[in-house]
C-alpha positions in Angstrom: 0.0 0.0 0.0 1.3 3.6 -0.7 0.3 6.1 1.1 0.0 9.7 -0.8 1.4 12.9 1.8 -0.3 16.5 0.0 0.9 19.3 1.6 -1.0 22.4 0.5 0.7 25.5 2.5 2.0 27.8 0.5 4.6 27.8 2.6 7.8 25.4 3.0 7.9 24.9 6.9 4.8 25.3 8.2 2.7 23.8 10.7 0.3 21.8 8.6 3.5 20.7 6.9 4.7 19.8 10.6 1.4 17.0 11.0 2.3 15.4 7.8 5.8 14.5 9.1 3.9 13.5 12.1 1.6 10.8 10.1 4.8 10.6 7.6 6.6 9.1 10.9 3.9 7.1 11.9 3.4 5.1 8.7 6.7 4.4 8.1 7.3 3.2 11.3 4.4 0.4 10.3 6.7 -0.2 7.6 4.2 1.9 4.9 5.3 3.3 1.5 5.1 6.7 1.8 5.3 9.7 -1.1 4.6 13.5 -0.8 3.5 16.3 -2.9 4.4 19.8 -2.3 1.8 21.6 -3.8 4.3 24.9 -3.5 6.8 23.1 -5.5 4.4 22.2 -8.9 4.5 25.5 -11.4 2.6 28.5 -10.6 1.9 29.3 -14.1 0.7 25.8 -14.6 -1.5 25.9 -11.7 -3.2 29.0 -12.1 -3.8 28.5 -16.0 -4.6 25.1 -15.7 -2.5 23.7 -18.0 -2.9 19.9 -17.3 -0.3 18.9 -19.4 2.3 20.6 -18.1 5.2 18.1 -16.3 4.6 18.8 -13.0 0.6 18.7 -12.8 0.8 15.3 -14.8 3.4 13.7 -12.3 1.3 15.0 -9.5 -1.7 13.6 -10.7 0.6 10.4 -11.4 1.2 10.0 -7.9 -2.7 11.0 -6.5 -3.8 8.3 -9.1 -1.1 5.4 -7.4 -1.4 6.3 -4.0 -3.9 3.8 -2.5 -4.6 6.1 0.3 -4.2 10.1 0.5 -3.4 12.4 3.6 -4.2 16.0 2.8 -3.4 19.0 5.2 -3.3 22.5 4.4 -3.7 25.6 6.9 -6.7 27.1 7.5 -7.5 31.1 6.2 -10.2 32.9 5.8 -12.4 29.4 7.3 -11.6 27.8 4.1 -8.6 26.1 2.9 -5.9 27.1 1.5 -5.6 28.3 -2.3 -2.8 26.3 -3.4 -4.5 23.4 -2.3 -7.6 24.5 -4.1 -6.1 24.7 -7.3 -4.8 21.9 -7.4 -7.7 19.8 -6.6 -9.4 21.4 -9.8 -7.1 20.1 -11.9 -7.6 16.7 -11.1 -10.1 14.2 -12.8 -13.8 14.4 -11.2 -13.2 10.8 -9.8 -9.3 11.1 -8.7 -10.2 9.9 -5.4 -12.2 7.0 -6.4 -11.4 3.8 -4.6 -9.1 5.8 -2.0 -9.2 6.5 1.6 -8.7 10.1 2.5 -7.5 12.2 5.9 -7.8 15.6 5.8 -6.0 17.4 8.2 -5.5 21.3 8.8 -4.3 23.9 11.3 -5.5 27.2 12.0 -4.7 30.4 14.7 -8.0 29.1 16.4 -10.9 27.0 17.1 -13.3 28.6 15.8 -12.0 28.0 12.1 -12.4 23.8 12.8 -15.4 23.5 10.9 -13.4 24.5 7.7 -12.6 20.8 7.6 -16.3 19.8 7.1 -17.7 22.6 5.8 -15.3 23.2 3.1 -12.4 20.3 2.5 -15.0 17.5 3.0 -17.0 18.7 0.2 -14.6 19.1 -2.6 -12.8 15.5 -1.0 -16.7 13.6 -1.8 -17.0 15.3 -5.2 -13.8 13.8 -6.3 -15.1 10.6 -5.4 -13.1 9.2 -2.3 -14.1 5.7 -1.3 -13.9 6.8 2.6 -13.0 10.1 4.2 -11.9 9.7 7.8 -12.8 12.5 10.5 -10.5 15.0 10.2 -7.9 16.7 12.8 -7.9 20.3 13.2 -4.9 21.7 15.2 -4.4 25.0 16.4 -1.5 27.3 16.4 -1.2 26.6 20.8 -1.6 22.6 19.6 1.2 22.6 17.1 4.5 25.1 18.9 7.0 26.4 17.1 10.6 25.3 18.4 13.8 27.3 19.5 15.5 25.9 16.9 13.0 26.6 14.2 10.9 22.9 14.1 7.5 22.2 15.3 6.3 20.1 17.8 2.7 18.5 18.0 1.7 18.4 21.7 0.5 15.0 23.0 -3.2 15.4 22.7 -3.5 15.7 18.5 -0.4 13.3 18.6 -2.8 10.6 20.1 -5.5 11.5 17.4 -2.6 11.0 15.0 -2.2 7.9 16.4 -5.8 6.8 16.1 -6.2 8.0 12.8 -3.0 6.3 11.0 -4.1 3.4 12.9 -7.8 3.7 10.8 -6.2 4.9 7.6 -4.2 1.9 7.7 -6.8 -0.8 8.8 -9.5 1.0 5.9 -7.1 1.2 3.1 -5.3 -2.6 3.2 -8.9 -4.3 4.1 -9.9 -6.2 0.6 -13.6 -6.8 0.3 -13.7 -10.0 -1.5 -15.1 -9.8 -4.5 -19.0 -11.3 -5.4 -17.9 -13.6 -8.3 -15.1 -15.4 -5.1 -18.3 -16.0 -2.6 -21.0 -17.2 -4.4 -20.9 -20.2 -7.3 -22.2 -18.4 -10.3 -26.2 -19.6 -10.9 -27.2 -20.1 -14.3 -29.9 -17.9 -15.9 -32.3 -20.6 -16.6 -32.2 -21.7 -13.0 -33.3 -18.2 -11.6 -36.4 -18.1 -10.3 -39.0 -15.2 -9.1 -41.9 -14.3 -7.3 -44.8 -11.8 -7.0 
């Protein structure tokens, strides 16, 4: 299983950023392949023009459409999520997500910008067709502290819903749902009976 890391701050270190390496940590420590996007590294130009075929959208859609599972975590302004991140969901396909488990996370200066997960990431997750999408964590700035040497740390109460939440991610995206045809012995037409 490969796991899919989208981090869609515009910026390079940034606390959102800083929960990805927390889940990053976690899955690989359960000895899960693990790739990230940088949303802030793909072109600007290609981005904003939406120019799908340019090299960087079309390994970035690459990787969402391999990735059996997909963490997403962006900051929170404005209560909605961040730009960067929104233009690059509109370039992929309607049903990128299909088949694939999803765990939005996000950060913001306070609670009362939480909702932004449900209200406006959940939306746009289901429309591009995502199999499951997991509760999401919201961490604020007081959750997620900056270091004295310029790192993050995430305090121990979203590190347990970290915890929880790989934990899900993990058990949803390896289960296999056998398949019909390997259940049942296939029943001939002529044998099917009905009634009213």
């Amino acid at each position: 299983m490969s796991v899919l890391l989208v981090a869609g701050s515009p910026s390079e270190h940034s606390r959102s950023a800083a929960l990805l390496d927390a889940v990053q940590q976690r899955l690989q420590l359960r000895g899960v392949e693990v790739e990230r996007l940088h949303i802030r590294d793909l072109s600007p130009q290609a981005l904003l023009l939406a120019d799908f075929s340019h090299p960087s959208v079309v390994h970035a859609t690459a990787l969402v459409a391999r990735a059996k599972a997909i963490v997403v975590a962006t900051p929170v302004y404005k209560a909605a999520y961040s730009g960067v991140l929104k233009v690059f969901l509109d370039l992929l396909p309607q049903t990128a997500f299909k088949t694939k488990h999803v765990l939005p996370l996000a950060t913001g200066g306070s609670p009362h910008h939480m909702l932004a997960l449900d209200y406006a990431l959940r939306p746009v997750l289901q429309a591009l067709g995502a199999a499951h999408i997991l509760p999401g964590i919201y961490a604020t700035d007081s959750q997620v502290v900056v270091l004295p040497e310029g790192g993050y740390q995430v305090l121990p109460e979203i590190a347990v819903r970290l915890d929880e939440s790989v934990n899900v991610l993990i058990a949803e995206a390896l289960r296999e749902i056998p398949s019909v045809a390997g259940r049942f012995a296939p029943v001939p037409f002529a044998q099917v009976r009905c009634s009213v």
